[in-house]
N, C-alpha and C positions, 0 to 999 in steps of 0.2 A: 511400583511401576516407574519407570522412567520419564524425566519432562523435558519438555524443547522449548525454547523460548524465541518464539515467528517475531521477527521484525518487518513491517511495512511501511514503504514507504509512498508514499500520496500526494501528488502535485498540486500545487496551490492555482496553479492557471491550466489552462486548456492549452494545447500545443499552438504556434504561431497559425494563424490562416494564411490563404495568399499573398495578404499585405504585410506577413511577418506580427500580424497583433496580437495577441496574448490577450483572453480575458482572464479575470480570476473567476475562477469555481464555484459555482455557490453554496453556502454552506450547507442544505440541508441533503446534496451528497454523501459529505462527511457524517454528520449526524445518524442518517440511514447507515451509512458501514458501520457506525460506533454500535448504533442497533443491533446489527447483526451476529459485530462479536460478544455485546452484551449476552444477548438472547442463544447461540449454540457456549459459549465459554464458561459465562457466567462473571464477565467483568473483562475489562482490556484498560492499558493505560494510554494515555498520546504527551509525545514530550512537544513542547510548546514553540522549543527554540526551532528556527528555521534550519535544514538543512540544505546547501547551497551544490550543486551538483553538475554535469556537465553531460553531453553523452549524444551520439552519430545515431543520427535518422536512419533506418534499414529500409526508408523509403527513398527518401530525396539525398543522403549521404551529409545532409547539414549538422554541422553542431547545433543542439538543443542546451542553451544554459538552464535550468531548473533550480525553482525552491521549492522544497517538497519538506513533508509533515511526516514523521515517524512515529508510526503508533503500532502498539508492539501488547501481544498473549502471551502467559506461560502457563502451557496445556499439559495433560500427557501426552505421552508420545504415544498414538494408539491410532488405529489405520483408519477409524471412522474423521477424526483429527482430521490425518492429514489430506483425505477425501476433500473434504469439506475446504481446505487451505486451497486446494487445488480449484476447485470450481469459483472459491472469491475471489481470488487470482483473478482468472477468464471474465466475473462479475464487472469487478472494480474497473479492467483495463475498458470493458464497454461503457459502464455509467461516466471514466472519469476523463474516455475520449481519447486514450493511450494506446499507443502500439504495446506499450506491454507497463506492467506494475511490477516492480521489483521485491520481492519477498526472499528470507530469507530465515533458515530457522539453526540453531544452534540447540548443543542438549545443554541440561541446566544442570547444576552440582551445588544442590542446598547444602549450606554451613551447620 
């Protein structure tokens, strides 16, 4: 069977409020999604280094500068999978207070 290896990517702060303020996130968010992919996957990794990003409001049309956290599965590709990818999507973007969480998935070609 075939595998795809899901990249996610996960904000470090909450989007600006009215006053433009940014908090940071609290961890035990993060902790909770590691659960989750723990517990359906059977392991996930998170690369540690900040990823620095940029990207237009589809509400207010502002730029959003973002630092966001890349934690990434390599599953098979199997339609209960990507079920599942789809509803943590929809999960994530509620717990992490996002108009959307960016995921992406690629197929894998073991050596």
């Amino acid at each position: 069977m075939s595998e795809i290896h899901v990249d996610i990517l996960i904000p470090l702060f909450y989007n600006p409020d009215e006053n433009g303020i940014r908090r940071e996130i609290e961890y035990e968010k993060f902790t909770d999604t590691y659960d989750e992919l723990l517990f359906h996957f059977g392991g996930y990794s998170v690369d540690r280094d900040i990823v620095d990003g940029s990207w237009l409001s589809s509400m207010t049309n502002h730029r959003i500068d973002d630092q966001l956290r890349k934690v990434w599965v390599i599953c098979e590709d199997k339609p209960e999978h990507v079920d599942f990818l789809k509803l943590l999507k929809d999960r994530l973007a509620e717990r992490f207070e996002q108009e959307e969480i960016f995921m992406f998935y690629t197929t894998v070609n073991r050596f």
